[in-house]
LOMIFI-371864 format. One line per 4 residues: their letters; for each residue x, y, z of N, C-alpha, C. Coordinates in Angstrom, 1 decimal. Last residue first. Example, Ala and Ser with C-alpha at 12.3 -4.5 7.8 and 13.67 -1.06 7.14 Angstrom:
! residues 2
SA = 12.8 -2.2 7.1 13.7 -1.1 7.1 12.9 0.0 7.9  13.2 -5.7 7.8 12.3 -4.5 7.8 13.2 -3.3 7.8
***
This chain:
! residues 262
XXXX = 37.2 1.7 10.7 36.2 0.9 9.7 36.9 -0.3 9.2  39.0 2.8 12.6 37.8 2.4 12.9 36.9 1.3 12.2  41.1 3.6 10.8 41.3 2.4 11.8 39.3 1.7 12.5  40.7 5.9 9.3 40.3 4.5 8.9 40.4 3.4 10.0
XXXX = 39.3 7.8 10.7 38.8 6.7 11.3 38.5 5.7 10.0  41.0 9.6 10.5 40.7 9.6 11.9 40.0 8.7 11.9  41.8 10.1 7.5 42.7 9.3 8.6 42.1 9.2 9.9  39.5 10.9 6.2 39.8 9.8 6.2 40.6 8.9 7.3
XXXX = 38.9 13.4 7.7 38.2 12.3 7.7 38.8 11.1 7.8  41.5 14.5 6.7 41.2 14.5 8.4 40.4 13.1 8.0  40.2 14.7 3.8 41.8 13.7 4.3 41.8 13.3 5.6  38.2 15.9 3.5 38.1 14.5 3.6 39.5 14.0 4.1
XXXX = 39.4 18.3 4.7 38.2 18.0 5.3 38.1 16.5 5.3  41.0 19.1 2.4 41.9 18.9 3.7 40.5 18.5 4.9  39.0 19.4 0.9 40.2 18.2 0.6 40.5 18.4 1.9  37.5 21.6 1.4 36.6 20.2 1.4 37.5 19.0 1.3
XXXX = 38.5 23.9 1.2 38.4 23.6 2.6 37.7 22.1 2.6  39.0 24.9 -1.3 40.1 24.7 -0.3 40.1 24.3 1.0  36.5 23.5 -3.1 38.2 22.5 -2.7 38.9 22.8 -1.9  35.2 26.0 -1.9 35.0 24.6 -1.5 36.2 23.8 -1.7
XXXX = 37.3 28.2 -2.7 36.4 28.2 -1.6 36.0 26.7 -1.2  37.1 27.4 -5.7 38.1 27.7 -5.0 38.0 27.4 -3.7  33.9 27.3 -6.8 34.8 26.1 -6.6 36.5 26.0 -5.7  33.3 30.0 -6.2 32.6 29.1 -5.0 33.4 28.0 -5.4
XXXX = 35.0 31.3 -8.0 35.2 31.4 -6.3 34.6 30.9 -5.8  33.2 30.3 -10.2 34.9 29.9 -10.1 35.4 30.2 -8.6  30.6 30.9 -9.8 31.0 29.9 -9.7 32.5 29.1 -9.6  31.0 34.1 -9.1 31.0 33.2 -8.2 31.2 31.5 -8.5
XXXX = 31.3 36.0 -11.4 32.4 35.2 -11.0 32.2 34.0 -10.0  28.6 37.3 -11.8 29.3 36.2 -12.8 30.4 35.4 -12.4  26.7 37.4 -9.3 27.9 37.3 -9.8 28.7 36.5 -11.0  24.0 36.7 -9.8 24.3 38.4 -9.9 25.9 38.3 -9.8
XXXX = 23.3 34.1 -10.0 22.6 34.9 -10.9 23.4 36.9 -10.7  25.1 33.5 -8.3 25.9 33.4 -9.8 25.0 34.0 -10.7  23.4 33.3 -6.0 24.5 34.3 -6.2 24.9 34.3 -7.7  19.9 32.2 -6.9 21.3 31.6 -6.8 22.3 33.1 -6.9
XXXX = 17.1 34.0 -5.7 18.0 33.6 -7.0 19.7 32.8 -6.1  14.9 32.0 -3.5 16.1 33.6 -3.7 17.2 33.1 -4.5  13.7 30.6 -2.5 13.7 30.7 -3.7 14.4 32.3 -4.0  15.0 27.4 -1.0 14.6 28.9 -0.8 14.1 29.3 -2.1
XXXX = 16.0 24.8 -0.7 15.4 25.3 0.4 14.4 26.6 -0.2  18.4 25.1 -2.8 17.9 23.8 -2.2 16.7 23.8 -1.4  19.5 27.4 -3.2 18.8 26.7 -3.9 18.2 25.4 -3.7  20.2 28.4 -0.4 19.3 28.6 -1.3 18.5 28.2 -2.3
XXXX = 21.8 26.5 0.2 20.4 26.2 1.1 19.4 27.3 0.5  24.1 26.8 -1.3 23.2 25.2 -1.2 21.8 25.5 -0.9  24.4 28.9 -0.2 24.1 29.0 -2.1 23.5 28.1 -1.6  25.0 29.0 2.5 24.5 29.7 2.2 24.1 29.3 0.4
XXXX = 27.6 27.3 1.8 26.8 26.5 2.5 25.6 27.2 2.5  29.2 29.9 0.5 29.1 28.4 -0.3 27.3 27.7 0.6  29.5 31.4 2.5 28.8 31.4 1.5 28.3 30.3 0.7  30.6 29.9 4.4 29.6 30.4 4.6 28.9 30.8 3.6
XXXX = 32.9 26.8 4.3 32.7 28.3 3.6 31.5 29.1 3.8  32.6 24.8 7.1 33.0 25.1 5.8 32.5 26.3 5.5  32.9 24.1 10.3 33.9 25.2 9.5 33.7 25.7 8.0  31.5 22.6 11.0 32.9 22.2 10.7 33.4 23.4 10.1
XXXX = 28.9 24.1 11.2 30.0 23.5 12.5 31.1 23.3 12.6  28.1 24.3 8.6 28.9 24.9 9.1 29.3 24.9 10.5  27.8 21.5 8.3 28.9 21.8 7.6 29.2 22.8 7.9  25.5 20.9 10.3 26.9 20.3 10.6 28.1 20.8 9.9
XXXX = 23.8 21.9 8.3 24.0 22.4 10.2 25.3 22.1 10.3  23.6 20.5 6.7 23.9 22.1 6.2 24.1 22.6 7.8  22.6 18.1 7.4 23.9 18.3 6.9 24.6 19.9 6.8  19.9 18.4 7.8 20.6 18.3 8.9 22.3 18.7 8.6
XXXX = 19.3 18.3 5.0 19.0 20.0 5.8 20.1 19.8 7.0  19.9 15.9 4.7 20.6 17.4 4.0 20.1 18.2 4.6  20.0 13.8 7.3 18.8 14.7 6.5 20.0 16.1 5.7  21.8 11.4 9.0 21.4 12.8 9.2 20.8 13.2 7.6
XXXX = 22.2 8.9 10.8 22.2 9.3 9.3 21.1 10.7 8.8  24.2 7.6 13.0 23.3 7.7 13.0 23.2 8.3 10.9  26.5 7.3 14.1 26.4 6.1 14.0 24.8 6.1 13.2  28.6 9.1 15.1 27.7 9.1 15.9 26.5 8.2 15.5
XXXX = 30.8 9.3 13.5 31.1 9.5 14.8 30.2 9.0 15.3  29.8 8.4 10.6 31.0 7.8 11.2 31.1 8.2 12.9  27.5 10.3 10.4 27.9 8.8 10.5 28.7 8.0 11.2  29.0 12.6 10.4 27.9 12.5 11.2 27.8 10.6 11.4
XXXX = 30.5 12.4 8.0 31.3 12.6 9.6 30.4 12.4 10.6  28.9 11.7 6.3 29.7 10.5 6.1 30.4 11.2 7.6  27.6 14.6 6.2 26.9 13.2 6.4 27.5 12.2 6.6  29.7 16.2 4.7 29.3 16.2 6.6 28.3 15.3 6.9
XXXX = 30.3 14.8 2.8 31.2 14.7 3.5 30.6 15.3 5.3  27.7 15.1 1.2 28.2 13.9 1.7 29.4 14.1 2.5  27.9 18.2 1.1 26.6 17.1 1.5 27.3 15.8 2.0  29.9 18.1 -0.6 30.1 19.2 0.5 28.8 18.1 1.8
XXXX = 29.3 16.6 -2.7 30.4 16.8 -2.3 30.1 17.3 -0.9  26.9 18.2 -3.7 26.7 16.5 -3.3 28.2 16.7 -2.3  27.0 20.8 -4.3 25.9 20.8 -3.5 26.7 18.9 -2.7  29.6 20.7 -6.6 29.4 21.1 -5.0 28.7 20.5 -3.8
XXXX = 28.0 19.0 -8.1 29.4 18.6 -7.3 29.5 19.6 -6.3  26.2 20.9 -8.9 25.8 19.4 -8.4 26.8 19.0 -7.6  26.7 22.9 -9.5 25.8 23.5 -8.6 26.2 21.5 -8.1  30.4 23.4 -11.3 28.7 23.2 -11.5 28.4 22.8 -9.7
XXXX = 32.7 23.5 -10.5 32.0 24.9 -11.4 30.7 24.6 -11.1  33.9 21.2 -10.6 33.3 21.9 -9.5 32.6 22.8 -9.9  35.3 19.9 -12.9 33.7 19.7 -12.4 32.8 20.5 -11.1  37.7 21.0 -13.2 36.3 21.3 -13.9 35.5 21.2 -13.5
XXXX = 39.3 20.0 -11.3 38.9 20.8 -11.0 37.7 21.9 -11.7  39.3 16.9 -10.2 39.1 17.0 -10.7 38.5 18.7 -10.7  40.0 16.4 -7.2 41.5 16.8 -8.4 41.1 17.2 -9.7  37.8 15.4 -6.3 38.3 16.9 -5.9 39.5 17.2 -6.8
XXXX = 38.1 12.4 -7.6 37.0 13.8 -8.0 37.2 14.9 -7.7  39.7 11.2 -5.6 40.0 11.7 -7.2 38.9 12.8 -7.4  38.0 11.7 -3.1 39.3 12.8 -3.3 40.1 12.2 -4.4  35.6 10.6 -3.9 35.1 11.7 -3.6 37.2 12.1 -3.5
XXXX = 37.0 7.4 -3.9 35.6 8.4 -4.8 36.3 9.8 -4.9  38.7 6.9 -2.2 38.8 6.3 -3.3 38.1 6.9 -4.7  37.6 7.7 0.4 39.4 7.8 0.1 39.6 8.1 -1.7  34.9 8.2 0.1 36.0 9.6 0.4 37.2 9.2 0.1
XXXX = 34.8 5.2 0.0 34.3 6.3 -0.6 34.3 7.7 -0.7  36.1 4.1 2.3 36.4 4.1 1.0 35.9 4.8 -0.3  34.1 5.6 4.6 35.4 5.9 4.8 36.3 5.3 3.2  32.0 4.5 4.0 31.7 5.3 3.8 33.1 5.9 3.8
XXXX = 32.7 1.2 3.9 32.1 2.0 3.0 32.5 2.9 2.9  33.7 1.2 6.8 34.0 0.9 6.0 33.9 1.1 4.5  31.2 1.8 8.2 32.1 2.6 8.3 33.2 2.6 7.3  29.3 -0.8 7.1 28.8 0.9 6.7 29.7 1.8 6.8
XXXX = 30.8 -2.6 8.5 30.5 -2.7 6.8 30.0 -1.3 6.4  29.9 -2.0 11.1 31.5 -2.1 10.4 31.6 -1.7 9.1  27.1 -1.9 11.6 28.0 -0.9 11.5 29.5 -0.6 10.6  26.0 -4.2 8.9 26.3 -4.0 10.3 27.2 -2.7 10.2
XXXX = 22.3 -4.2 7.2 24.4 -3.5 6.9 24.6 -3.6 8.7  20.2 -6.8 6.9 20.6 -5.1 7.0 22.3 -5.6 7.0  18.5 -8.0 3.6 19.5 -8.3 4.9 19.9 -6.6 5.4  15.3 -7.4 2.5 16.8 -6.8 2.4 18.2 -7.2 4.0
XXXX = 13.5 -9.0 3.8 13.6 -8.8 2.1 14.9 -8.3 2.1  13.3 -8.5 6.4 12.7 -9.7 6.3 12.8 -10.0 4.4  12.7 -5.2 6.1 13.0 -6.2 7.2 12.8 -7.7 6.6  11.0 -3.7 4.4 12.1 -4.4 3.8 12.9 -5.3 5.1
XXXX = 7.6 -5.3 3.2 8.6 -4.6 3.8 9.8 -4.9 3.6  6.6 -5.9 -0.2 6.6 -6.4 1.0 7.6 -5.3 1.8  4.6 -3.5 -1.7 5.0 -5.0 -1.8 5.5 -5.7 0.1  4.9 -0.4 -2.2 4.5 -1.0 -2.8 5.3 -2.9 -2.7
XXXX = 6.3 1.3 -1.0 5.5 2.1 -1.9 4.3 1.1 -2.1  7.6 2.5 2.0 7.1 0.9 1.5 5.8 1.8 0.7  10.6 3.4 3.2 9.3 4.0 2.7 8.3 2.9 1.6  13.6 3.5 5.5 12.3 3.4 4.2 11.1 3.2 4.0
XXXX = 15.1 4.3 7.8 13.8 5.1 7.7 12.7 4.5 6.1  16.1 1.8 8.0 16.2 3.0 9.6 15.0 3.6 9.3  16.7 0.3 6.0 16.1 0.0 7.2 16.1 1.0 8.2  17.2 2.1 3.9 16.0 1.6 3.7 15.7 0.9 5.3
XXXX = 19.7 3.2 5.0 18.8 4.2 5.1 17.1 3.4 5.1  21.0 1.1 4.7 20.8 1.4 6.3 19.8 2.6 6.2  21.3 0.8 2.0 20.7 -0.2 2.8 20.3 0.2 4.4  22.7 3.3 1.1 21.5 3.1 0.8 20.7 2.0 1.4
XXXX = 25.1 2.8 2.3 24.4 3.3 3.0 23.2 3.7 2.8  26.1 0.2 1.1 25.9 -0.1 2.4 24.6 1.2 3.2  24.6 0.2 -2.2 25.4 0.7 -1.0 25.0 0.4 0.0  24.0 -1.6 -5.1 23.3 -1.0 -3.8 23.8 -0.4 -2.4
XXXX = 26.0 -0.8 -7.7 25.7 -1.9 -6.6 24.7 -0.7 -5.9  24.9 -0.6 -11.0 25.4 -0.1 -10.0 25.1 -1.1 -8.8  24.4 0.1 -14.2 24.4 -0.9 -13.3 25.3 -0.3 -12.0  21.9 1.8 -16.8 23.3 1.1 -16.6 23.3 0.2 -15.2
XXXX = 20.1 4.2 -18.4 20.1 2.8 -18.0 22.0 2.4 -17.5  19.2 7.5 -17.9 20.0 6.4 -18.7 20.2 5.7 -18.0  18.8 9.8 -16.2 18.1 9.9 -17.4 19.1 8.3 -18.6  19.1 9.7 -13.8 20.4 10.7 -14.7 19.6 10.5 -15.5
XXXX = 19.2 6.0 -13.6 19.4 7.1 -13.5 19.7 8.3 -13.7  18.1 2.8 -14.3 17.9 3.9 -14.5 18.4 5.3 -13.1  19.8 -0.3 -13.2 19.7 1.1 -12.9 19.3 2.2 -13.9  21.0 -3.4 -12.3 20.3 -2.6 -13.1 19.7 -1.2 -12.6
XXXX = 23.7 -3.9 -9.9 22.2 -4.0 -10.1 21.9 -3.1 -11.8  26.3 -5.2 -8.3 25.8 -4.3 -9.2 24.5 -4.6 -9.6  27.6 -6.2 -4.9 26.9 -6.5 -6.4 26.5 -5.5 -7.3  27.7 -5.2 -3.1 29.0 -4.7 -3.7 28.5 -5.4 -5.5
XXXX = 26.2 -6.2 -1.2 26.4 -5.0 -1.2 27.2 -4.2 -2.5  24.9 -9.1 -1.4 26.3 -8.6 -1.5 25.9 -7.4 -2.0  21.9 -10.2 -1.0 22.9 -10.2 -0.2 24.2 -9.5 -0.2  20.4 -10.1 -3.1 20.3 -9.2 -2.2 21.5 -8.9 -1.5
XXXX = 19.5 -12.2 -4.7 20.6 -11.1 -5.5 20.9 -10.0 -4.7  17.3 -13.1 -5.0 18.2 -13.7 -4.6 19.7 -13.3 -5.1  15.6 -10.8 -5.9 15.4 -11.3 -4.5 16.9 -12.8 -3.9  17.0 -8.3 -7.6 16.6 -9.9 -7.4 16.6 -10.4 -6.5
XXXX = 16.6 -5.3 -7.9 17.4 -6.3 -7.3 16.4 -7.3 -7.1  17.2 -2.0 -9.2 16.2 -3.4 -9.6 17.3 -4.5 -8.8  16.7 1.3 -8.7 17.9 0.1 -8.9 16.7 -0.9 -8.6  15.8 4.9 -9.9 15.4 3.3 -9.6 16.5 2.1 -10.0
XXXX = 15.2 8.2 -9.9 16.2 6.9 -10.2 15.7 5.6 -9.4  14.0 10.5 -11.0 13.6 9.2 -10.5 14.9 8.4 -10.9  14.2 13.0 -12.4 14.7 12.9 -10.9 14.4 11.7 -10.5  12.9 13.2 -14.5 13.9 13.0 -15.0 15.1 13.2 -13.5
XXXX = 10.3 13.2 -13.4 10.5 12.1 -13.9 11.9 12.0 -14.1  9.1 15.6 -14.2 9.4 15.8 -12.8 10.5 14.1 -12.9  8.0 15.7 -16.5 9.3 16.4 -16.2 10.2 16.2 -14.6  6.7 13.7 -18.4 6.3 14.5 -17.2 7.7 14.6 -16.3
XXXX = 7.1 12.6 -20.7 5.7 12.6 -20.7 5.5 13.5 -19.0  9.5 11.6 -20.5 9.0 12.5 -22.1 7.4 13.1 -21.5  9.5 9.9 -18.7 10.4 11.4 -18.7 10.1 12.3 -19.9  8.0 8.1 -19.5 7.8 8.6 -18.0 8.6 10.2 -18.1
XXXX = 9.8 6.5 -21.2 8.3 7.3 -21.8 7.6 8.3 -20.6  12.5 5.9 -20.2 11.9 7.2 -21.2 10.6 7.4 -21.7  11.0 4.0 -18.1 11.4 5.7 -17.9 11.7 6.4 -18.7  10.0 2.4 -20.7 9.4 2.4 -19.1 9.6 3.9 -18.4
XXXX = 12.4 1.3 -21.6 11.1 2.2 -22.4 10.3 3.1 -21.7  13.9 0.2 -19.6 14.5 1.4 -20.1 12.8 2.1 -21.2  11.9 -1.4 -19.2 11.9 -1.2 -18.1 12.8 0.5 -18.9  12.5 -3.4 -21.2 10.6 -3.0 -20.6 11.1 -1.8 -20.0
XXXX = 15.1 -3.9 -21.4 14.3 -3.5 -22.6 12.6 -2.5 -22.1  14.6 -5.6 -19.1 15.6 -4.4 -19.1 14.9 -3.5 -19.9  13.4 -7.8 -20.0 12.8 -6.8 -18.8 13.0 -5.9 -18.4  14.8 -8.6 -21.9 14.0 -8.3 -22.3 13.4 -7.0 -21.4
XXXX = 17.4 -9.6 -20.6 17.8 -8.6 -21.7 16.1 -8.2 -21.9  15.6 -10.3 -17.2 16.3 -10.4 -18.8 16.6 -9.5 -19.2  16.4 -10.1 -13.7 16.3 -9.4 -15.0 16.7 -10.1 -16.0  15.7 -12.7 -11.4 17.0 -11.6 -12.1 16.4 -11.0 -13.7
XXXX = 13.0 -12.4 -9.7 13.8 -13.6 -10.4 15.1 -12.0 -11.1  11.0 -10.4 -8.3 11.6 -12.2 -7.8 12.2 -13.0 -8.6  12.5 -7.0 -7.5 12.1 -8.6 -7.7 12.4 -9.4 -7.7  12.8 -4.4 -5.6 12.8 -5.9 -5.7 11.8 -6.7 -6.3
XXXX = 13.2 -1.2 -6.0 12.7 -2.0 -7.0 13.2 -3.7 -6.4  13.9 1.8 -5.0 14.7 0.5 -5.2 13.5 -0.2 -5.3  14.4 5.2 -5.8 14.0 4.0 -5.4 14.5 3.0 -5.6  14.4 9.0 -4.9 15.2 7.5 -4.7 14.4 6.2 -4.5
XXXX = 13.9 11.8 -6.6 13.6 10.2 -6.0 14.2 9.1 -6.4  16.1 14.3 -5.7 15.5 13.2 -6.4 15.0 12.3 -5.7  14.7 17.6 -5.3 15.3 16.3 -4.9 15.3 15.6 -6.0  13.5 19.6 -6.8 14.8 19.9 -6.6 15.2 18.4 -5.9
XXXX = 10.8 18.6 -7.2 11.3 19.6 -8.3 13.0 20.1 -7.8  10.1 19.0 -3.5 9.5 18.2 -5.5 10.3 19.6 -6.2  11.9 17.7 -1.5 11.5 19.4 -1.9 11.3 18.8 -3.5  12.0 16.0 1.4 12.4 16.0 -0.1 11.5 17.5 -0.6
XXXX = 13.1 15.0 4.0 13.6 16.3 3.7 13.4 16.5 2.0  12.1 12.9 5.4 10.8 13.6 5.1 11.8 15.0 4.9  13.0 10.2 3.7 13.6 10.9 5.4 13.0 12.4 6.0  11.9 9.7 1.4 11.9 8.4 2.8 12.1 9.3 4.2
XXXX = 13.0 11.6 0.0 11.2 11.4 0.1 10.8 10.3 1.3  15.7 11.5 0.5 14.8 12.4 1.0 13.6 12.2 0.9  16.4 7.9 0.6 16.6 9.2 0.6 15.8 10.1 1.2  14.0 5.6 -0.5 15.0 5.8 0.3 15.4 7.4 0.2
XXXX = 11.2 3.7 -1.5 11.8 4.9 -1.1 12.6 4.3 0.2  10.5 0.5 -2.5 10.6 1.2 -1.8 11.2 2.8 -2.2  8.2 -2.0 -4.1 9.2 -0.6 -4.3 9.3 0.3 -3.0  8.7 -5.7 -4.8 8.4 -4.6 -3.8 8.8 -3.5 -4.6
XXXX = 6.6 -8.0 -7.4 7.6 -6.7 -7.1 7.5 -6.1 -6.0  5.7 -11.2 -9.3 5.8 -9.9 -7.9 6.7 -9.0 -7.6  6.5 -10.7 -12.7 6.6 -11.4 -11.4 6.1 -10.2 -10.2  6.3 -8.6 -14.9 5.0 -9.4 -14.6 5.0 -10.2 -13.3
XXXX = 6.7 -5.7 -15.5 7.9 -6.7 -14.7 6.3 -8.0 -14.1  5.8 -3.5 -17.0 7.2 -4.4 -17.6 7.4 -5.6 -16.5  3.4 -3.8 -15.7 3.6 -4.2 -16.5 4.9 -4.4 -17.6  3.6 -2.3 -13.0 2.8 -3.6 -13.1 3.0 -4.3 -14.8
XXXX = 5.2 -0.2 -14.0 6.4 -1.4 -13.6 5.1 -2.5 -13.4  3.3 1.3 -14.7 3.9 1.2 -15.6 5.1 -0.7 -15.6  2.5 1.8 -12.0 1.4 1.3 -13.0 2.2 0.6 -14.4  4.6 3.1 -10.8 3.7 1.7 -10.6 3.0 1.0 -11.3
XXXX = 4.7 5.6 -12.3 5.6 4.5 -12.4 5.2 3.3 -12.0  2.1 6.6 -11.8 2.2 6.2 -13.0 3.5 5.1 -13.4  2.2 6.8 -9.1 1.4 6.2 -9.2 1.7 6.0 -10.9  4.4 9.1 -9.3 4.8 7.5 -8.6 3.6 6.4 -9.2
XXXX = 3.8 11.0 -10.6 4.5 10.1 -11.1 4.3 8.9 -10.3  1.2 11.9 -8.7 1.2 11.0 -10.0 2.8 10.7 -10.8  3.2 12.3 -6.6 1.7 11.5 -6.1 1.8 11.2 -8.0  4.6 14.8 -7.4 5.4 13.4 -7.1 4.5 12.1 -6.8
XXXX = 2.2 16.5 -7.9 3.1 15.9 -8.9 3.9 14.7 -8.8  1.4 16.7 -5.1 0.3 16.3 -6.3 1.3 15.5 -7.4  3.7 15.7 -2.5 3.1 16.6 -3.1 2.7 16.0 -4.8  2.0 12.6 -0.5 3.7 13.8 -1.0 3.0 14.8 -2.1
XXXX = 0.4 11.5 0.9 0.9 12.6 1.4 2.5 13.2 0.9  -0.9 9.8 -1.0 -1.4 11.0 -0.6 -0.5 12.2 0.7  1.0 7.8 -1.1 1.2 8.8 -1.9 0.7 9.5 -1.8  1.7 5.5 0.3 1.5 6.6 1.4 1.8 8.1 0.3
XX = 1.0 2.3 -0.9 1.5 3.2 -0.7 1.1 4.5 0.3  0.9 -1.2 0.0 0.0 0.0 0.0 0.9 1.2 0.0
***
């Protein structure tokens, strides 16, 4: 049974159209849950994305794939809000290894990805049962270890090649996610728990990051007071400066203070 009368009108008929749509590429039984912000009650329609995860009961064909990529490009030609839906597909006996790769519309394109430790802790702390069975008793949970471990390889390995990467900053997304995940993965790691982007924007400036910077995010994330770059032309090259110079030396601490931990 879903709980779509209580998200806002537009995200109410996608979902109910994507259900409709997955009753018929995927003819076996299916759960769908939410995870993320529509799961953790910080989603803002038209600037989050929705996060789902899709179990079914036997592993995908070349065909079901086929269903399934037509499935969200006809959903995203046909209603805008759509091109924020991402969905991973897991086989009920395909659950167990975190590290497995899954079928994946995201971004607007099909491809494969594992299920993360911390996308699994989120579906059991706070997920959101759209549709099928719960996930207690469907998704093995993540033990602390395995989650610290994660999250501390994913700053080492992820997130500080990508900071070397100094084009990509320019844009609103690598900031906003970057800056996001790194005071979520310290909230984590100390205190074991899994804090809300809004909650994140508290913590980052606790740690000290750039005021302005953390200021842009929560405008455009939150507010509707033009973005700075609408009146500074330079800001996106001084908001990238500003965040690598205080977001590298941020993950590095991270990383060393508690790989031993994970």
């Amino acid at each position: 049974m879903t709980t779509a009368a209580k998200h806002p009108a537009d995200t109410t008929d996608l979902l109910t159209g994507f259900l409709a749509g997955l009753r018929e590429a995927l003819p076996t039984p299916f759960s769908l849950w939410a995870h993320g912000s529509l799961a953790g009650g910080d989603y803002q329609e038209g600037r989050s994305d929705l996060d789902l995860i899709a179990v079914v009961a036997r592993p995908l064909t070349p065909d079901d794939e086929a269903r399934l990529t037509a499935l969200h490009e006809g959903l995203d030609a046909a209603l805008p809000l759509a091109a924020h839906l991402h969905c991973s597909y897991i086989a009920r006996g395909e659950a167990d290894d975190p590290d497995r790769p899954h079928f994946t519309w995201a971004h607007r394109e099909a491809y494969t990805r594992p299920v993360t430790p911390v996308t699994r802790r989120e579906l059991h702390a706070f997920g959101l049962v759209l549709h099928g069975d719960p996930v207690d008793g469907t998704l093995p949970p993540v033990d602390d270890r395995t989650l610290k471990r994660y999250i501390v390889d994913n700053l080492a390995e992820y997130w500080r090649p990508v900071a070397e990467r100094r084009e990509l900053w320019l844009e609103d997304v690598w900031v906003d996610l970057g800056l996001l995940v790194l005071a979520r993965s310290r909230v984590t790691l100390s205190e074991g728990t899994l804090p809300s982007k809004a909650e994140a924007l508290t913590v980052l400036t606790e740690l000290g990051a750039p005021a302005d910077v953390v200021a842009d995010i929560s405008r455009r994330r939150y507010g509707n007071v033009p973005a700075q770059a609408a009146a500074d032309p330079d800001w996106p090259e001084r908001r990238r400066d500003l965040t690598l110079d205080w977001l590298v030396p941020a993950i590095e601490h991270t990383v060393r203070t508690h790989s031993a931990d994970a």
